[in-house]
N, C-alpha and C positions, 0 to 999 in steps of 0.2 A: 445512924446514917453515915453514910461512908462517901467523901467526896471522889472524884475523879479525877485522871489524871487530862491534865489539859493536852492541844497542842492536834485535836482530833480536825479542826476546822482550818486552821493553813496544813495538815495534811490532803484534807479534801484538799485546797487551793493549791496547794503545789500540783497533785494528782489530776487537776483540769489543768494545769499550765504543760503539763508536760504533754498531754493527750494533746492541745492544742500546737505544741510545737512538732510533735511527729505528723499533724496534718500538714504542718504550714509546710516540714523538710519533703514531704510526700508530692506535695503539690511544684517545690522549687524543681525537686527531682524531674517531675513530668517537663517542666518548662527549659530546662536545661539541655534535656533529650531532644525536645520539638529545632530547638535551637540548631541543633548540632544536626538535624535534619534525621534522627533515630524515632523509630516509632517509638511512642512511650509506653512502658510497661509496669508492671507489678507482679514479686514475685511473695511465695506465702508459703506458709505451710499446710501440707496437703492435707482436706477434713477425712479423705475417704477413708473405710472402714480397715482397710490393710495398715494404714497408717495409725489407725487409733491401739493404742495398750494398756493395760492396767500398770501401776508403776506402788509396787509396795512401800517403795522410800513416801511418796507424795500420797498415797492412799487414795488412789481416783484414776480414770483414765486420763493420760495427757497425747499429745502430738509426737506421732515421730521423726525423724530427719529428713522426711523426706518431701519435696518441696513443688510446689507446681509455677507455673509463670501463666499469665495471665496479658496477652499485649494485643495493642491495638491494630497490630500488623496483620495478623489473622481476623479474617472473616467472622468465623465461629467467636471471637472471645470479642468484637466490636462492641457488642451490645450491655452484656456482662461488665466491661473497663469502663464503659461511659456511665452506666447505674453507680457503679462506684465511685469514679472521681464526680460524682453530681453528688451522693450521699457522702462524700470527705466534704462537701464544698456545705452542706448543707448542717451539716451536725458543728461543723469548724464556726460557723453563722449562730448555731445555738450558743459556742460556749463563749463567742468575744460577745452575745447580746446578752448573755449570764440567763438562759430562756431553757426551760424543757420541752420535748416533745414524748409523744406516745408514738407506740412502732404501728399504729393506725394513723398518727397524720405524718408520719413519713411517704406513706403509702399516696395518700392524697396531695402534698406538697409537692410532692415530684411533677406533677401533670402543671401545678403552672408554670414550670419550665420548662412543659415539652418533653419531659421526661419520663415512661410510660412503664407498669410493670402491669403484669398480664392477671394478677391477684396481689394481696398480700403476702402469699407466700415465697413468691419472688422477691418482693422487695423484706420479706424479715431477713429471707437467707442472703442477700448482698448487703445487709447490713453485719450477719456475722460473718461474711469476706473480710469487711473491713475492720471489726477485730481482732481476726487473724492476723491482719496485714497490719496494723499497729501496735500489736498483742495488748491492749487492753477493751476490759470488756463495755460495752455500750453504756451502760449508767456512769461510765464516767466522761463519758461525750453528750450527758442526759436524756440520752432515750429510755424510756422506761414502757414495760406493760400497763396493760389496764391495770388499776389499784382493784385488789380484793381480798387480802389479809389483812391483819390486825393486830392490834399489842395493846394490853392490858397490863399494867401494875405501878410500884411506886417507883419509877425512874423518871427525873426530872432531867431534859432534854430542854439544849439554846440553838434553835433554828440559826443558819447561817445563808438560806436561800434571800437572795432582793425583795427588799420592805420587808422583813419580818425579822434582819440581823438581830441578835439579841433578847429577843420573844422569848422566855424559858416558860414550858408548861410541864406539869407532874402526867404522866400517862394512864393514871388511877383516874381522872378528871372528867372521864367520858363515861357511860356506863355500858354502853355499845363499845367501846373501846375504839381503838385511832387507827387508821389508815395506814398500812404501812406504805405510804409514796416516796416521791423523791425529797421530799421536802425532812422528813423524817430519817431516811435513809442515811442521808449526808450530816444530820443536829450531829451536835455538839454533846456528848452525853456529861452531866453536872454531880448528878448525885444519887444513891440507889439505898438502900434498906434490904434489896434482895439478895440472896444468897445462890438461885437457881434461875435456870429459864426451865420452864412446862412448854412444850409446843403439841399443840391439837390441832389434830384431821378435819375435825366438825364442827360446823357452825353451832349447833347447837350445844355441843361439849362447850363450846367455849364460855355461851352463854349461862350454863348452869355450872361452868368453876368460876365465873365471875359473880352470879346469884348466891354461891353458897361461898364466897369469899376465902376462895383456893388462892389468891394472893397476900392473904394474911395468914392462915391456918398454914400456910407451907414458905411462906417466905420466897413465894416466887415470881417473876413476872410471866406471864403467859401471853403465848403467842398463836394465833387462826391462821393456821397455812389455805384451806378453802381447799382441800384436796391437796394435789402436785402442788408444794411450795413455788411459787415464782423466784426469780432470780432475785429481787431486790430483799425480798423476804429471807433466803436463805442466806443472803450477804447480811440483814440485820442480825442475824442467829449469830453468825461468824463474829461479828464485834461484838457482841455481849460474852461470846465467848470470849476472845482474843485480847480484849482490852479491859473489861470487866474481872473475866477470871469466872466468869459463870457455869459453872456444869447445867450441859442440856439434857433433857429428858424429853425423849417422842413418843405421845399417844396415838396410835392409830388404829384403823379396822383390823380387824382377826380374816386377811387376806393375802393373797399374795400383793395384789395394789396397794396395800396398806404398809405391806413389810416395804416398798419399794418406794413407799413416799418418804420414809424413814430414812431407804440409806441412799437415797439421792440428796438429804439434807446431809447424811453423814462423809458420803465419798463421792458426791457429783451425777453428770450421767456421760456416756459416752457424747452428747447433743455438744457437752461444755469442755470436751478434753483440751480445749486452747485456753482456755482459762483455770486457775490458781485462786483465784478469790472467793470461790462460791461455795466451799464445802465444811462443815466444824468435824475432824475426823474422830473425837473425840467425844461426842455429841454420841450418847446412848437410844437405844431401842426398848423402851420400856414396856410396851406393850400396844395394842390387846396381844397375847403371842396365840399360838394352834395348843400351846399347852392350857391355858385359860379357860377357852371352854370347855375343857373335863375338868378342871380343877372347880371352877366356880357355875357348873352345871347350867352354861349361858345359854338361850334359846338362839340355834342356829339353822343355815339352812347348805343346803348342799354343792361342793364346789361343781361349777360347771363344767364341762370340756375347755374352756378358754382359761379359766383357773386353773386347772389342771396341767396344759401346755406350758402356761404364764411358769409354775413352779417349776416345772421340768429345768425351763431357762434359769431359772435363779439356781437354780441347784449347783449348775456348772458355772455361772455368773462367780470369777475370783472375786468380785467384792464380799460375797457370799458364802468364802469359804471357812470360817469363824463356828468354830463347836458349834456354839448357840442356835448363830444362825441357820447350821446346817442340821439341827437335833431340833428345829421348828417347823422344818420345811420337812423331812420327814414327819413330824407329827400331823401335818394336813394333809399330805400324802394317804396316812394311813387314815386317819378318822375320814378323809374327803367333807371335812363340814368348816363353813365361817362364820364370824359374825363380824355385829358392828359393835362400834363402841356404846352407842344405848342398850346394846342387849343386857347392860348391869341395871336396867330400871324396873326388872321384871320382882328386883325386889327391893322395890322400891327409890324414889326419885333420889335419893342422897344419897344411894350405897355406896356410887361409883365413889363416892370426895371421903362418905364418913369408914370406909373399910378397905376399899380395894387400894386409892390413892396411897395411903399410909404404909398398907404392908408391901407394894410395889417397889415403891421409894425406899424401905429397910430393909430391904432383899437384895435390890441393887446396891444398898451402900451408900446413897443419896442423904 
């Protein structure tokens, strides 16, 4: 058992003090301008696609120099600067009441203040305005997505969220395995037995390396992405790496969707280029690959014209320009065939843990 190093819980605590003081200077700023009789403004770094890059130093796309303004003077931007100083005013309310929200009751909170977005998806995107405009990203002003990932293994975690300071529970504890929410996001990690993180595409993967006890036989903790990893999920990956010292390993579909769930946990996506915190770049692709199914003669079915397109993109995609990745994407090219990660059950329901798992892991060097 290998203790941990402290000191993870007043980093969170500093990390909310600081977010809340870039709203408070955000907010003085506004009030200083009205004063001075200056329309009040905000200015950011621009999201659009001219401005997004790939950056080999950081391994992900980040922001470029270039910068947009945002003010209350103009007609067109009224609407946009009042969403936003209302969600500064509102998130700034979550973190002095120590309170989370979901990017769903931001959505609905706004209206009882008169405050209107025409769907959700207006109000998700003024909420990454305003971490643009702060540069940090939303889970650390506690807005979080719906919870739908999970974590399995022997790592004992101390809650730091209101009424639960101090709580430490083992993540082995549940047999459905834990929630990865905000509550979990921000623990305190205590002490670990493991040597790796496993991270799975599938829900039911995950269920049968938890059944067939892939956190003992491999020493690892394993993590249910539920498809595209969410943000708060791929930020827990990052600290098991970062502060653990964990080597990742990603299971996914034998697809082009599946290669992509992979290196958006390994290098981002363009969606996150303003943010620094989301990606483990060092975090491996272990499979299913397009070489898999010839090797281990998987029952597959045919890529469709959207898979086909889908690879074309990754081809030229620089995160993707990696031998590997590029001698995989040519091999579904040429066989035109994928699968899934159950496609190893066809010989039978343990294969995937008692044969593929082991020789995966000694190939890569795991």
């Amino acid at each position: 058992m290998m203790d941990m190093p402290g000191g993870n819980e007043d980093a969170a605590v500093d990390m909310k003090s600081i977010v809340q003081k870039r709203l408070e200077e955000m907010g003085a700023k506004f009030c200083r301008e009205i004063e001075m009789g200056v329309f009040p403004a905000v200015t950011m770094k621009s999201r659009s696609t001219d401005n997004i890059f790939y950056s080999p130093k950081h391994r992900q796309y980040i922001l470029g120099d270039r910068t947009v303004t945002r003010s209350s003077r103009n007609i067109a931007h009224l609407r946009p600067f009042t969403q936003m100083v209302w969600t500064a005013f509102f998130v700034h309310e979550l973190l002095r009441q120590r309170k989370t929200s979901t990017l769903r009751d931001v959505y609905y909170s706004a209206q009882a203040y008169d405050i209107f977005f025409k769907d959700q998806s207006e109000s998700d995107n003024i909420i990454t305005d305003l971490e643009t405009a702060i540069e940090h990203p939303r889970e650390s002003f506690n807005v979080f997505p719906e919870e739908r990932s999970a974590v399995f293994g022997d790592l004992t975690i101390q809650y730091t969220v209101p009424g639960y300071e101090d709580r430490r529970m083992n993540l082995s504890s549940h047999p459905d395995g834990v929630m990865i929410g905000p509550a979990l996001t921000d623990a305190r990690f205590i002490e670990t037995s493991a040597d790796k993180v496993i991270v799975i595409e599938k829900g039911a993967m995950f269920t049968r390396f938890v059944e067939e006890r892939v956190y003992e036989r491999f020493n690892a903790i394993l993590i249910y992405t539920a498809g595209q990893a969410p943000r708060s999920t791929r930020y827990f990956i990052r600290r098991l790496n970062r502060e653990l010292g964990l080597p990742v390993y990603i299971f996914s579909d034998a697809d082009p969707w599946g290669m992509h769930i992979a290196m958006v946990i390994i290098s981002g996506s363009a969606n996150a280029a303003h943010l620094r915190q989301l990606t483990t770049p060092d975090a491996k692709w272990a499979g299913v690959w397009a070489s898999d199914i010839i090797d281990y003669k998987l029952p597959s079915e045919k890529l469709n014209e959207r898979d086909l397109k889908r690879l074309k993109e990754l081809r030229v995609d620089p995160r993707y320009e990696d031998s590997h990745w590029q001698e995989q994407i040519d091999i579904f090219m040429k066989i035109k065939k994928k699968c899934e990660l159950e496609a190893f059950s066809r010989y039978g329901l343990t294969h995937i843990v008692d044969k593929y798992l082991p020789e995966r892991l000694k190939e890569i060097g795991a």
